[in-house]
N, C-alpha and C positions, 0 to 999 in steps of 0.2 A: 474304477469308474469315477468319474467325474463327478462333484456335489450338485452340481445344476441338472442333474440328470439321474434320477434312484427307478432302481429295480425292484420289485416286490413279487415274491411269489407266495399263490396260494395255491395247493396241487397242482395240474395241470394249466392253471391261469398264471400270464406274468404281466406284472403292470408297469410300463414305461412311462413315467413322470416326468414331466418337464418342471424344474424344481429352482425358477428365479419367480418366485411369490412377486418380489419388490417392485417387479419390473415389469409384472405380468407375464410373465414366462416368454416375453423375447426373444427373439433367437440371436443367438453371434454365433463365432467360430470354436469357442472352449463346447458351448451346446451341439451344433452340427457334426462333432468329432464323438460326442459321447451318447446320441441319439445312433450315429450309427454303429458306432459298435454296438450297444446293446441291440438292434435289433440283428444285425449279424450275428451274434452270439447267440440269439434266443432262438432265430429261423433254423438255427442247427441243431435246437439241441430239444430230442425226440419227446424229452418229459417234458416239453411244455406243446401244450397243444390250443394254445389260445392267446394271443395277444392281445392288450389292451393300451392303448396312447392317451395319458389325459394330461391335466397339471396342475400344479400345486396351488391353492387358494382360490381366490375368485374369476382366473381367469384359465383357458384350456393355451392359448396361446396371441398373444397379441400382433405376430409377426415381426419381422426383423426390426434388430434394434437400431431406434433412428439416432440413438447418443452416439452409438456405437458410428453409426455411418456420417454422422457432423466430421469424424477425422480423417475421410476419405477425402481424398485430394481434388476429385473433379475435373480434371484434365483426362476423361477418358473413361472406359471401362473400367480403370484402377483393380480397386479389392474386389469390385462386385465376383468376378471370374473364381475367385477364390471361395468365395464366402456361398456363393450360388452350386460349386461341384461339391461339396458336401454336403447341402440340401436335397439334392437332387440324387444323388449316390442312397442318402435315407430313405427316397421316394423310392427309389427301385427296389430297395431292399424291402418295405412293406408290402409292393406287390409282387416281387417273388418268393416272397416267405409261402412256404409250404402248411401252411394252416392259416386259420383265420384269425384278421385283426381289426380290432372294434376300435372307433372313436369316441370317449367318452370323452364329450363337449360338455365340460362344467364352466364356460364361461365365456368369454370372446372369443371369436377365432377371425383372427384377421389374418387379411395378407398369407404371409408363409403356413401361418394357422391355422387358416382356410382351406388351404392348400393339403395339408399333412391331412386333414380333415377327410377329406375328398378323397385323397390315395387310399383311405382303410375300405375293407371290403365291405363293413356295418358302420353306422354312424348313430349314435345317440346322443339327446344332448338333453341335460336340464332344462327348466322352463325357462329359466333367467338369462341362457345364454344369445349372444348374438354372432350373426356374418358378412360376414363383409370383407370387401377387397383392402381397398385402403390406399392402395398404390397414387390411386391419382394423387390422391391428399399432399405426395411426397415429389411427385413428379416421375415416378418410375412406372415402368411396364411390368405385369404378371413374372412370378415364376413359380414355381414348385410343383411345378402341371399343372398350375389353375387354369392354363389355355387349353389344355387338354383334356382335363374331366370336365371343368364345368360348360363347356359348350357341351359335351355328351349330355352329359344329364339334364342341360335345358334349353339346347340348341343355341346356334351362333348368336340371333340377335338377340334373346334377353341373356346372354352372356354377356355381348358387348354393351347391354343397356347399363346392366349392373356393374360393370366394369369404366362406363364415362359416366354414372351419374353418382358413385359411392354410396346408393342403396346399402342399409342397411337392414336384414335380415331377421326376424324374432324367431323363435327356434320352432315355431307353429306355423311360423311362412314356410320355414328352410323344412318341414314336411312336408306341407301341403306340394310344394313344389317338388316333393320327392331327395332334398340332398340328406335328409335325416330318417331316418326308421323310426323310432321312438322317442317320444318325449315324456320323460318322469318329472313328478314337482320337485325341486330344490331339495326340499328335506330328506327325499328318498332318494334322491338322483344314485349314489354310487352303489347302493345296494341293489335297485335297478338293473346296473350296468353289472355287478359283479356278477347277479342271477345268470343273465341273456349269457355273461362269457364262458359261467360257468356249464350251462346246457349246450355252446358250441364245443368246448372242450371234451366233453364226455360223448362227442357224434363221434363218427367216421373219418379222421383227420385225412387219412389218404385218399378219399373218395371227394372230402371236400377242397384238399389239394389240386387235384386235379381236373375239377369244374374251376377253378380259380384259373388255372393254367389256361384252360379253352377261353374261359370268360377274358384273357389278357391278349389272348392271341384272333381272336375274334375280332377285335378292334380296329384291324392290320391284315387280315386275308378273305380273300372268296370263298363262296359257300364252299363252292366242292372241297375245296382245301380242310375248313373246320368241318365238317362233315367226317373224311377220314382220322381228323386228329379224335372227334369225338369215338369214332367205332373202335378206335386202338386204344382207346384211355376208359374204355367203359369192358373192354374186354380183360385190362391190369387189371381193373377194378374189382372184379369176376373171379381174380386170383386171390384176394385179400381175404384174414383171418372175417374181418368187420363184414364183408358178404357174405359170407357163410353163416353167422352169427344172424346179421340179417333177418335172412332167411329162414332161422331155425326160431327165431322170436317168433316173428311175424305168422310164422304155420302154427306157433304154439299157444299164440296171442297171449303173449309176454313182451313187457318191454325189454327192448335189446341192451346188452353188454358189450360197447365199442372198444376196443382196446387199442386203435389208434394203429393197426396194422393188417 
């Protein structure tokens, strides 16, 4: 694994760090190669039933490195193509990861940051942090799915607002407006974020797998269509150790023992 990039597990939780402090955790291409494998390697592997994205120091990520991109030639698409199919390959891999992945925003999240931001299924952030696009600033157009989630979450045209006027964000807006779940003060921010990962971890990975799965494909079909994928993914569900568990708490009014299967 890459140094700009550290893994951390506690039980069931695994923390994927973006880990260029200096730089605000930037993205390039040593980063985009070592974000994806860890979350490929994580979404596969059964003993971790909780993801978490954050980064190192005071920032969650600042978006693509612009030093990094001063060496891009400008005659064309150039690197962008290059630099943009590994962002974008991370992006997929958080939303088909088979369990839940939380964004712990401890600090700006621009641009690409933003983005990564947006693809988790949970989003929390410190009080201090902020959002924003950034792109204009640079002369570039979106990517990392920001065209894509953030018109969901807050429709086309204050999408497009925030994206021609580089608004910027306070982590009490980016609730209010729904792109964050919780905000904890600074001093407690990761403990916060460990609690909430550590109580998705200990649900029902398979059952929350698979409300992720509908919740992805919703996006992209007619009812009727989600409709049957829900009747056949809630009848798997019905098969599972964690149903049955379920159900035997809940008759016994006990709290349940999920085992992730």
């Amino acid at each position: 694994m890459s140094d700009v990039v550290r893994v951390e597990r506690y039980g069931g939780v695994a923390w994927i760090r973006m880990h260029r402090p200096e730089r605000l955790n930037a993205y390039n291409g040593e980063m985009g190669e070592a974000l994806l494998s860890a979350a490929s390697s994580l979404a596969s592997d059964p003993a971790v039933r909780c993801v978490v994205l954050t980064g190192a120091g005071k920032a969650f990520s600042a978006g693509g490195d612009v030093e990094m991109m001063a060496s891009f030639r400008g005659d064309g698409p150039g690197e962008f193509p290059d630099l943009t199919i590994r962002l974008h390959a991370f992006i997929i891999a958080l939303r088909r990861a088979p369990k839940p992945v939380v964004a712990a925003v401890n600090g700006v999240a621009a641009g690409a940051g933003f983005s990564m931001a947006l693809a988790c299924d949970v989003a929390v952030a410190a009080e201090s942090a902020r959002f924003t696009l950034g792109y204009q600033n640079i002369g570039l157009s979106p990517d990392g799915g920001m065209t894509f989630f953030l018109a969901r979450a807050l429709g086309t045209q204050r999408a497009m607002e925030m994206t021609l006027s580089g608004k910027v964000l306070s982590a009490r807006d980016a609730a209010t407006w729904g792109l964050v779940q919780q905000v904890f003060p600074d001093a407690g921010f990761e403990a916060g974020a460990a609690e909430l990962a550590g109580r998705l971890a200990a649900g029902p990975t398979m059952a929350y797998a698979r409300a992720k799965e509908l919740y992805n494909r919703a996006l992209s079909q007619p009812l009727e269509a989600q409709l049957e994928e829900e009747r056949q993914n809630i009848g798997r569900s019905g098969a599972t150790h964690d149903f049955r568990e379920g159900v035997a708490a809940f008759l016994a009014k006990r709290p349940a023992r999920f085992e992730g299967r």
